[in-house]
C-alpha positions in Angstrom: 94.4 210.2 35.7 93.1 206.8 35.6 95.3 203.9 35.0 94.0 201.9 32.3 93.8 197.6 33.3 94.1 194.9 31.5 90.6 193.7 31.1 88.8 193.2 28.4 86.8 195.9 26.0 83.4 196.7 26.9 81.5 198.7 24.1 78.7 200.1 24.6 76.4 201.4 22.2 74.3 204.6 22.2 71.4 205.0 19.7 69.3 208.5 19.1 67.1 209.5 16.6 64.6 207.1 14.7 63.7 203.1 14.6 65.6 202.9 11.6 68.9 203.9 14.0 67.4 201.6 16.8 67.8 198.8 14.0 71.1 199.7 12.8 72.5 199.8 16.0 71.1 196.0 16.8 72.8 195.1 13.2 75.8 196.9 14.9 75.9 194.8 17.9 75.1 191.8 16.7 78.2 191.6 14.5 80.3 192.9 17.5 78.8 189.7 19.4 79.2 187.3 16.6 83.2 188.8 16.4 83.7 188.3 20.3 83.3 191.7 21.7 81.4 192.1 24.8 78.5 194.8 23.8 75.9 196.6 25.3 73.1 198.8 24.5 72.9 202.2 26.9 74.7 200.9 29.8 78.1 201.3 31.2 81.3 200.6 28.3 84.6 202.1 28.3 84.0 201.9 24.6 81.3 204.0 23.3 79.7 204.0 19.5 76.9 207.3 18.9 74.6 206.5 16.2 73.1 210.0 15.6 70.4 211.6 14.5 70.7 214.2 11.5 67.0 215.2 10.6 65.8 218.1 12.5 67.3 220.8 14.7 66.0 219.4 17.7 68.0 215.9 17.3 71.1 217.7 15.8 71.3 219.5 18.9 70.9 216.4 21.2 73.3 214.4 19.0 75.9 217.1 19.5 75.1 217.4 23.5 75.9 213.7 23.5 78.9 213.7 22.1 79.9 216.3 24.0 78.8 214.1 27.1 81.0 211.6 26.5 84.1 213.6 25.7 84.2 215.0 28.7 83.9 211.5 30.2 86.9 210.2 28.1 88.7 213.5 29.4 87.8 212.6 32.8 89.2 209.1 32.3 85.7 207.1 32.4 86.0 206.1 29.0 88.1 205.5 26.6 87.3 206.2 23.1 84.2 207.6 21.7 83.0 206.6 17.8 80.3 208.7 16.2 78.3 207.0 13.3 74.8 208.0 12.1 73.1 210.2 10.1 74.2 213.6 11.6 77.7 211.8 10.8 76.9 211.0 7.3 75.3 214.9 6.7 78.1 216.8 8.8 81.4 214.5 9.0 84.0 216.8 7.8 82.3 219.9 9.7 82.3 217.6 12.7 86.0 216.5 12.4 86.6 220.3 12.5 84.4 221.3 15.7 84.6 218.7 18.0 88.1 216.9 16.8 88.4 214.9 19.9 86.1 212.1 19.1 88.3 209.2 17.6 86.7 208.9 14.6 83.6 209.7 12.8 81.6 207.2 10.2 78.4 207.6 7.8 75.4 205.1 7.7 77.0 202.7 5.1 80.0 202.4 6.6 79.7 200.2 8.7 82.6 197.1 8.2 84.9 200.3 8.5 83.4 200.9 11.8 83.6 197.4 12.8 87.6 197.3 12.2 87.9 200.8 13.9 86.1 198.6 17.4 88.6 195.5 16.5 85.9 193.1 14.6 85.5 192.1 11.3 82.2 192.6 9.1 80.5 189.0 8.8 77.9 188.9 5.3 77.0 185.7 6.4 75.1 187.1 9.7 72.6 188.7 7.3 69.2 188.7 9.4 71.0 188.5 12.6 71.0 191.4 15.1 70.8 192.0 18.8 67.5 193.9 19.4 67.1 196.1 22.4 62.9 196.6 21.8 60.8 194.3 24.2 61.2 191.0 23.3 57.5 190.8 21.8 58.4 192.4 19.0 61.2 194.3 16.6 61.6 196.5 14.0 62.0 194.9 10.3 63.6 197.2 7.9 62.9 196.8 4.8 64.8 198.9 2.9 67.0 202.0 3.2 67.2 205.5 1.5 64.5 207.3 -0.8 64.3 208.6 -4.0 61.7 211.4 -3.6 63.8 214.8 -4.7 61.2 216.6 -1.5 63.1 219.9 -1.2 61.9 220.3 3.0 63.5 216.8 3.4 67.4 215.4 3.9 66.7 212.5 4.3 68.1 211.5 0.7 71.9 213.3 1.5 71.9 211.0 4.9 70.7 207.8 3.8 70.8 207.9 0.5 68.5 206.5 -2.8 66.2 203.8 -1.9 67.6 200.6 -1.9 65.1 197.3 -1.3 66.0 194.0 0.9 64.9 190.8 -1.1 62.1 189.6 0.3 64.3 185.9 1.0 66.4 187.8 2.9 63.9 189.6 5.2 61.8 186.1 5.5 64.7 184.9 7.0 65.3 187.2 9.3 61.8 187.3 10.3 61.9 183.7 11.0 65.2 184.2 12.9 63.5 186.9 15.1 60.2 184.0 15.4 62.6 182.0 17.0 63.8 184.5 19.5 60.4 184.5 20.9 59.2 187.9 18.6 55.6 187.9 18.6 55.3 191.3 16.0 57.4 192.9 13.1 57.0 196.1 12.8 58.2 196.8 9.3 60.2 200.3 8.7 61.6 202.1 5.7 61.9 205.9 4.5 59.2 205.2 2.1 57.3 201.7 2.8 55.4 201.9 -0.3 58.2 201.9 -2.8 59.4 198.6 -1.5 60.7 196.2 -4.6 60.5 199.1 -7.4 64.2 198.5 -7.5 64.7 195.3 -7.2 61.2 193.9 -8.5 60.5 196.7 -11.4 56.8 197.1 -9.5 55.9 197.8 -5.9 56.0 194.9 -3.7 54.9 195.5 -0.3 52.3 193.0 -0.6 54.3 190.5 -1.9 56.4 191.1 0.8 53.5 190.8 3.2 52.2 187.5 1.7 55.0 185.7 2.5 55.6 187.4 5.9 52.4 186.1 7.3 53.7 182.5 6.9 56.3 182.7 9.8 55.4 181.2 12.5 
């Protein structure tokens, strides 16, 4: 068995599935980074966070395969704990925590500040816009806003992420103009269901409005 050393944490984040997991698991890291933790996307960590994918057999199966991949390195002493979060998480937690009880601890897709305390950091509100992307650095993903509200009978997508909720359009301007200054070139703007952006917040939809004042980052 491995003897465990002194140095410090090194977590390292795993992302399957969509870009709306891709962007989650920059949000992820980036408040890790801003709470000290040394974090990394796909590479080496004795600390590793799954963000899974829930929609389709396909990525249920290769969620669960990596999950298993990484228990049996934590058995094997090359890690040493493994976090599940996502969307098969959210959809199957309490099933999970019955099959496949050796994972430390399993967490939904709006849990994340419980996650973050689970890793040793603390959620930040003020880092809103601020995330460590992992796309080239000529452009990133831009979500603007989670869940959907379409009852579609084929679709799950409502039990994993849940209704849709809009980001005000301030608070995506200034995270576009955050990413501007990181040298990102192109948004690529993401969402369950891009054309019911701002019938929440706005009463109409708003994806144009949103667009207007996009264009004017520089």
């Amino acid at each position: 068995m491995r003897t465990k050393s002194l140095k410090k944490n090194k977590i390292n984040v795993v992302t399957l599935g969509c870009s709306k997991n891709v962007y989650d698991s920059e949000v992820l890291m980036g408040q890790l980074k801003a709470g000290g933790k040394e974090v990394v996307h796909e590479e080496e960590g004795n600390i590793v966070v799954i963000n899974t994918c829930g929609f389709i057999n396909n990525a249920k199966e290769e969620s669960v395969n990596t999950i298993l991949e990484y228990l049996e390195k934590k058995q094997e002493g090359e890690v040493d704990k493994v976090f599940v979060t996502g969307c098969l998480s959210e959809r199957y937690k309490p099933d999970l925590e019955k099959e496949i009880p050796d994972v430390d601890q399993y967490f939904g897709t709006t849990e994340l500040p419980s996650l973050l305390k689970a890793l040793g950091a603390d959620y930040k509100h003020e880092l809103i816009g601020e995330r460590m992307t992992t796309t080239p650095k000529n452009y990133a993903y831009l979500k603007i806003a989670e869940g959907c509200d379409r009852p579609c009978s084929f679709c799950a997508i409502p039990l994993m992420r849940g209704k849709h909720i809009s980001t005000p359009i301030e608070n995506l301007v200034k995270e576009a103009n955050n990413l501007a200054a990181n040298g990102v070139k192109e948004l690529v703007l993401i969402a369950q269901d891009l054309t019911y952006y701002g019938l929440d917040l706005y009463k109409k939809r708003a994806l144009a409005d949103l667009l207007k004042e996009l264009v004017k980052v520089e």
